[in-house]
N, C-alpha and C positions, 0 to 999 in steps of 0.2 A: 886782477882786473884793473883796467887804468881808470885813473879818477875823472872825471867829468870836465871839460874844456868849455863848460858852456858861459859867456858872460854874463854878467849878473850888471842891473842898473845902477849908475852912478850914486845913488842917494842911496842906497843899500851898502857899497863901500864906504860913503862917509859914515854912514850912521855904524857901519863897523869899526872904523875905526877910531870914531868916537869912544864907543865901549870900550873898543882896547885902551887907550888912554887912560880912561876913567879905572880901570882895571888895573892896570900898572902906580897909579897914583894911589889907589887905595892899598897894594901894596906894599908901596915904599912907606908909606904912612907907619903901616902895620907892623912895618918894620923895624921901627923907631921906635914902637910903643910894645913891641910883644918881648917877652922871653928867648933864650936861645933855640928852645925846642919849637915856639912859632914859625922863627926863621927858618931852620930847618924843614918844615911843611910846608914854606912859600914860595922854596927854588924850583921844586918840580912843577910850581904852577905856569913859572914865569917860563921854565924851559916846555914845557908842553905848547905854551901859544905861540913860540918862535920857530917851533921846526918846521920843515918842509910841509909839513899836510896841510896847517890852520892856514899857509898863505890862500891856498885855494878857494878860502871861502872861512869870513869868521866864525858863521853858528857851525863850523866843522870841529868837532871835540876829538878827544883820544879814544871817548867811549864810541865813538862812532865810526872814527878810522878802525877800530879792531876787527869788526866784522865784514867791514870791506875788503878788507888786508889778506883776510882768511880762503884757503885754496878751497874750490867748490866743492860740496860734496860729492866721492866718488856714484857714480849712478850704482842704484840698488838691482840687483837682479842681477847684472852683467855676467858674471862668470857661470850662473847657473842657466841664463838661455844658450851661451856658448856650448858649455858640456850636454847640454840635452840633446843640440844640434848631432854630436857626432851618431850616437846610438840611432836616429833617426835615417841619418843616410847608410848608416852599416846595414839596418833592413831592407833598404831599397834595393841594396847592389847582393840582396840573399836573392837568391834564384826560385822560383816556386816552386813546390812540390809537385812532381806530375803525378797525375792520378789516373792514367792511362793504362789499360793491360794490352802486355805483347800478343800482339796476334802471330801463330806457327803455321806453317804449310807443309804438305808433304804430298808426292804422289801416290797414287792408289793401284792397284795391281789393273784396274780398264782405262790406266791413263786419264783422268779424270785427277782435282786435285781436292784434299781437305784442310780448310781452315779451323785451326783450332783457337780459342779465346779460352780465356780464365777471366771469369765474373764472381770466384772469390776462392775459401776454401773448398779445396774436393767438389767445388763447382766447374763446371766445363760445358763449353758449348763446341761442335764441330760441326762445319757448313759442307757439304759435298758440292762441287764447283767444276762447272765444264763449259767451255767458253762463254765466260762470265755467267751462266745460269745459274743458279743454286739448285741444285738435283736432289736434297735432303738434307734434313735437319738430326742429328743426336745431341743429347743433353745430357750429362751425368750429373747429379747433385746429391754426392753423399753414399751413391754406388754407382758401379757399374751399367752403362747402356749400351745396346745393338741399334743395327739397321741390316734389313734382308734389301739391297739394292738391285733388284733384277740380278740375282743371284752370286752378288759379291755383297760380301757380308763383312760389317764395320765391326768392331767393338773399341769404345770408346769407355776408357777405364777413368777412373774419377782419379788418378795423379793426373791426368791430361794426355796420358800416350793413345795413341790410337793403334790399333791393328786391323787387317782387312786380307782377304784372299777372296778366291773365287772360288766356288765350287763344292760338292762336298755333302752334299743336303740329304736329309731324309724327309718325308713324306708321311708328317702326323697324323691321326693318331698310332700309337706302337712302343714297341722299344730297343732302340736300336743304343749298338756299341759306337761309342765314338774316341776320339784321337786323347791321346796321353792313358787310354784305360780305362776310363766312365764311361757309364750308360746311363740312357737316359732313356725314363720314361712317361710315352708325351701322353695326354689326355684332353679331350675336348672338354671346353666348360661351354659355353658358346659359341655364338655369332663372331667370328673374329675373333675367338679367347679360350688360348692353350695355357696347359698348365707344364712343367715338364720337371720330374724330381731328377736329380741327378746323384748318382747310387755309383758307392765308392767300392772298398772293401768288404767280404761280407755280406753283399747287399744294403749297408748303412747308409740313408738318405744322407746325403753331405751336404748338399742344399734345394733349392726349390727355385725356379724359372716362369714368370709367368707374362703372355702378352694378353696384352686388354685393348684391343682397338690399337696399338704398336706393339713393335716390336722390342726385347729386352734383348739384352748382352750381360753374359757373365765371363771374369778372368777368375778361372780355378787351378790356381797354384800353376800359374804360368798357359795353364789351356785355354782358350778362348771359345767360348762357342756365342752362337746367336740361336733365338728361336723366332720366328715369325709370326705375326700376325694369322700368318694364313698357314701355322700349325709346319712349316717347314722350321728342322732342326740341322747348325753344321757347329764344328768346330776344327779348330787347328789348331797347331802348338810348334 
């Protein structure tokens, strides 16, 4: 840092360099009258008020040149707001996660099309879709769902595959044989609500079907059937 250029008033120099004098006189004095080890601790004195720094100003000492002299402290913190800086932008330029699920289409055997969504595990939703209407809704969550669509019948399997055909139906209650070798047999509970077992080998119930105000869809070992609400049973394979 450069030293200070500013002038100082005349009577402030003389009266400085009075002292000097009076300084140098005492001295040579002391000089005269001290031991050799005196002399020896009275050069540095003399040579300290002669150098370059004292001319700028007398009350200017050695002790006070030193901390002028001294290069600034480096600033504190610097290299640790640098290095945080980079991690900061490295997040920025990460991409979000999307959190969207793919929505599927397929076409259906009356031309008509179904969209299908995934809303999580073994969960599925699938839209039946005809010039942009939505004609029906099936849901699987954890199994298997049907739809009797004016006599084309969905099943919508909770991996998310759908399957559909037309045709095919029997006319609850009864028990009639259907496709891959099962039969099934349908029973009234009520208002809108079939039961329907379906009966493997043996006669062994293999599983149970039931609509309650909708309709259900079962996948049995690759066969599909649906039962209706309204007690109509089909399947295909």
């Amino acid at each position: 840092m450069p030293f200070s250029t500013t002038r100082r008033a005349p009577a402030v120099r003389t009266l400085a360099g009075t002292v000097l004098t009076a300084a140098l006189l005492v001295s040579a004095t002391t000089a005269c009258s001290s031991s050799s080890g005196t002399n020896a601790s009275a050069a540095p004195t003399a040579t300290t008020a002669g150098t370059p720094t004292a001319t700028t100003g007398a009350s200017t000492t050695a002790g006070a040149t030193a901390p002028a002299a001294a290069a600034p402290p480096a600033t504190p913190g610097t290299h640790g707001t640098t290095a945080s800086a980079a991690p900061t932008a490295a997040r920025r330029s990460t991409p979000p996660a999307s959190t969207g699920k793919e929505t599927k289409s397929q076409t259906l055997p009356d031309g008509s099309k179904v969209e299908i969504q995934q809303l999580g595990d073994q969960h599925y939703v699938a839209k039946l879709v005809h010039d942009g209407q939505v004609l029906g809704t099936v849901e699987a969550n954890g199994h298997d769902a049907g739809l009797d669509a004016n006599d084309m019948f969905v099943v919508l399997a909770m991996d998310g595959t759908v399957h559909a055909w037309m045709g095919g139906s029997h006319q609850g209650p009864g028990t009639f044989k259907l496709a891959g070798g099962w039969t099934a047999k349908v029973t009234k509970v009520g208002e809108l609500h079939y039961r329907a077992d379906i009966i493997g080998n043996e006669d062994a119930v293999m599983g149970t079907m039931e609509s309650d105000q909708h309709d259900d869809g079962l996948d049995a070992n690759g066969v599909y059937i649906v039962l209706g609400a309204g007690g109509e049973i089909s399947a295909h394979e």
